[in-house]
Residue frames relative to the residue before (quaternion, step in Angstrom):
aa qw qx qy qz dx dy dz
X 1.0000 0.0000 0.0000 0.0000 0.00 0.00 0.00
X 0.3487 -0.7458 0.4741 0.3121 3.57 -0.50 0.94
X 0.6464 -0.6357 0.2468 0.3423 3.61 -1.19 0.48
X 0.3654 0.6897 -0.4112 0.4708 3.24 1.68 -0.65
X 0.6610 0.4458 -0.2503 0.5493 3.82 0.01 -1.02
X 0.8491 0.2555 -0.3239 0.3299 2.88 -0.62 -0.89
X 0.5266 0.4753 -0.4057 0.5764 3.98 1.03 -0.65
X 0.5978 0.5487 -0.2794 0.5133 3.88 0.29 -0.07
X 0.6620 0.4909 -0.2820 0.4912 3.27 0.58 -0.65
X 0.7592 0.5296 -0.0665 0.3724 2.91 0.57 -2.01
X 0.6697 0.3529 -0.3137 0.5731 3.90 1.12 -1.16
X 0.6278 0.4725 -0.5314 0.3166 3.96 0.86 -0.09
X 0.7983 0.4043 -0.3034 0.3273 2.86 0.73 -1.10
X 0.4553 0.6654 -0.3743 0.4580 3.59 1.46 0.02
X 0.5938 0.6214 -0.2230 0.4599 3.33 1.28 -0.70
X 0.7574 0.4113 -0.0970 0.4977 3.14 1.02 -0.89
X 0.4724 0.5366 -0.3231 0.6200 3.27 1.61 0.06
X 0.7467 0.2961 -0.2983 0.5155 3.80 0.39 -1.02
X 0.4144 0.5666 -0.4729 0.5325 4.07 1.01 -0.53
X 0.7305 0.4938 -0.2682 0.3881 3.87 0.03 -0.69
X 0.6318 0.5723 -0.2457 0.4615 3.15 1.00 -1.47
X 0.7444 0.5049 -0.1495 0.4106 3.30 0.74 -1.37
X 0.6283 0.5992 -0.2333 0.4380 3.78 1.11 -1.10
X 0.5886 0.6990 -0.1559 0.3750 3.26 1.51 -1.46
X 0.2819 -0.6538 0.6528 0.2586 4.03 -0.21 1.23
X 0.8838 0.3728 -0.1839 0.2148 3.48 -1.23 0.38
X 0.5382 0.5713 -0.3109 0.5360 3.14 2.11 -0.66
X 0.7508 0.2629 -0.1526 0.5864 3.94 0.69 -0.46
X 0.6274 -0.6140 0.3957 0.2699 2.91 -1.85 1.06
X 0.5632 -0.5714 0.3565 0.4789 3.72 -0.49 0.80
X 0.5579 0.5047 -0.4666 0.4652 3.91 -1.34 0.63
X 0.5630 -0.5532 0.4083 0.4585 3.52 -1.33 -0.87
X 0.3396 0.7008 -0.5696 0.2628 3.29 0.90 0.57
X 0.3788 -0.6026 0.6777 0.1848 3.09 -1.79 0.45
X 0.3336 0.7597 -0.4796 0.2856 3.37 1.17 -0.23
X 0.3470 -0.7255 0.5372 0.2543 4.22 -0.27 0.98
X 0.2891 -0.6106 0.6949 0.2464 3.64 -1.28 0.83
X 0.6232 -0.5643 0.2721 0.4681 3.78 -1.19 0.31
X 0.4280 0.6425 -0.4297 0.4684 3.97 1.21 0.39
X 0.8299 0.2954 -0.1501 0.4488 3.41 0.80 -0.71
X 0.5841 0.6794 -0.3804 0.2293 3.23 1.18 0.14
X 0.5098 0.5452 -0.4761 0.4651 3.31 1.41 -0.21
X 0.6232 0.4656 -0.4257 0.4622 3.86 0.69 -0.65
X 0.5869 0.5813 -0.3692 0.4258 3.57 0.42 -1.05
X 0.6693 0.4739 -0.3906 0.4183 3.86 0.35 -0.55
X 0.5324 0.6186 -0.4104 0.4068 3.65 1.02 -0.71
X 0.6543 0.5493 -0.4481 0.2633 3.88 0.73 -0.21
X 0.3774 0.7447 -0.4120 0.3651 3.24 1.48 0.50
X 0.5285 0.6816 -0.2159 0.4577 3.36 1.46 -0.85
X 0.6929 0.5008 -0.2179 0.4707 2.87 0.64 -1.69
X 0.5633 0.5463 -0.2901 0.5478 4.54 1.41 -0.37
X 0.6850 0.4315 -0.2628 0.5249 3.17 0.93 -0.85
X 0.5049 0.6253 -0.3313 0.4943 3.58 0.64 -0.72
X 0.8050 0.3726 -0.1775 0.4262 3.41 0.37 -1.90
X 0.6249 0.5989 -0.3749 0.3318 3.41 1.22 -0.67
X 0.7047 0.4679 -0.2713 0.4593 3.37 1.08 -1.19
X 0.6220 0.4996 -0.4434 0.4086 3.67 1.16 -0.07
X 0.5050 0.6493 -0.3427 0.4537 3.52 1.37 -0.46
X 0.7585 0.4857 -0.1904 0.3906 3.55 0.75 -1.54
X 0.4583 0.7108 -0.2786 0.4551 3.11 1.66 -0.82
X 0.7537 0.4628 -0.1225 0.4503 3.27 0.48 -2.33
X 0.6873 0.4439 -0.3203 0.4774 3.79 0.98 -0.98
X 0.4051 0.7120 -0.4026 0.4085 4.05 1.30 -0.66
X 0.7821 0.3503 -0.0429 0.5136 3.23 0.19 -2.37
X 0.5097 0.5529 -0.4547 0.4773 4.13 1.05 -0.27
X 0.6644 0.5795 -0.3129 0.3533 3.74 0.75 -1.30
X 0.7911 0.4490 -0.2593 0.3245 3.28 0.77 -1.81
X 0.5658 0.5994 -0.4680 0.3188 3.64 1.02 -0.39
């Protein structure tokens, strides 16, 4: 699977994990924080993905930057 894809994949669907996290009454501390209340921390950890995701879309973009 080329990396482009797969880093795609990974920051949508990571996206859509933290998009949840956030929407969710009860996962954050009350206010606008994003700060995680102890309900939401297991979800809240998943934004690590969402780096990884971005990383392979970088490495990808810097790959296909080199070859030209």
């Amino acid at each position: 699977m080329p990396t482009a894809i797969a880093g795609a994949a990974l920051t949508g669907f990571a996206g859509g994990l933290l998009g949840l996290y956030l929407r969710t009454p009860g996962m954050t501390k009350p206010g606008k924080s994003v700060a995680p209340t102890q309900d939401g921390l297991p979800v809240s950890k998943d934004v690590w993905m969402l780096g990884i995701g971005l990383g392979l879309l970088t490495q990808a973009w810097v790959a296909r930057k080199n070859q030209r």
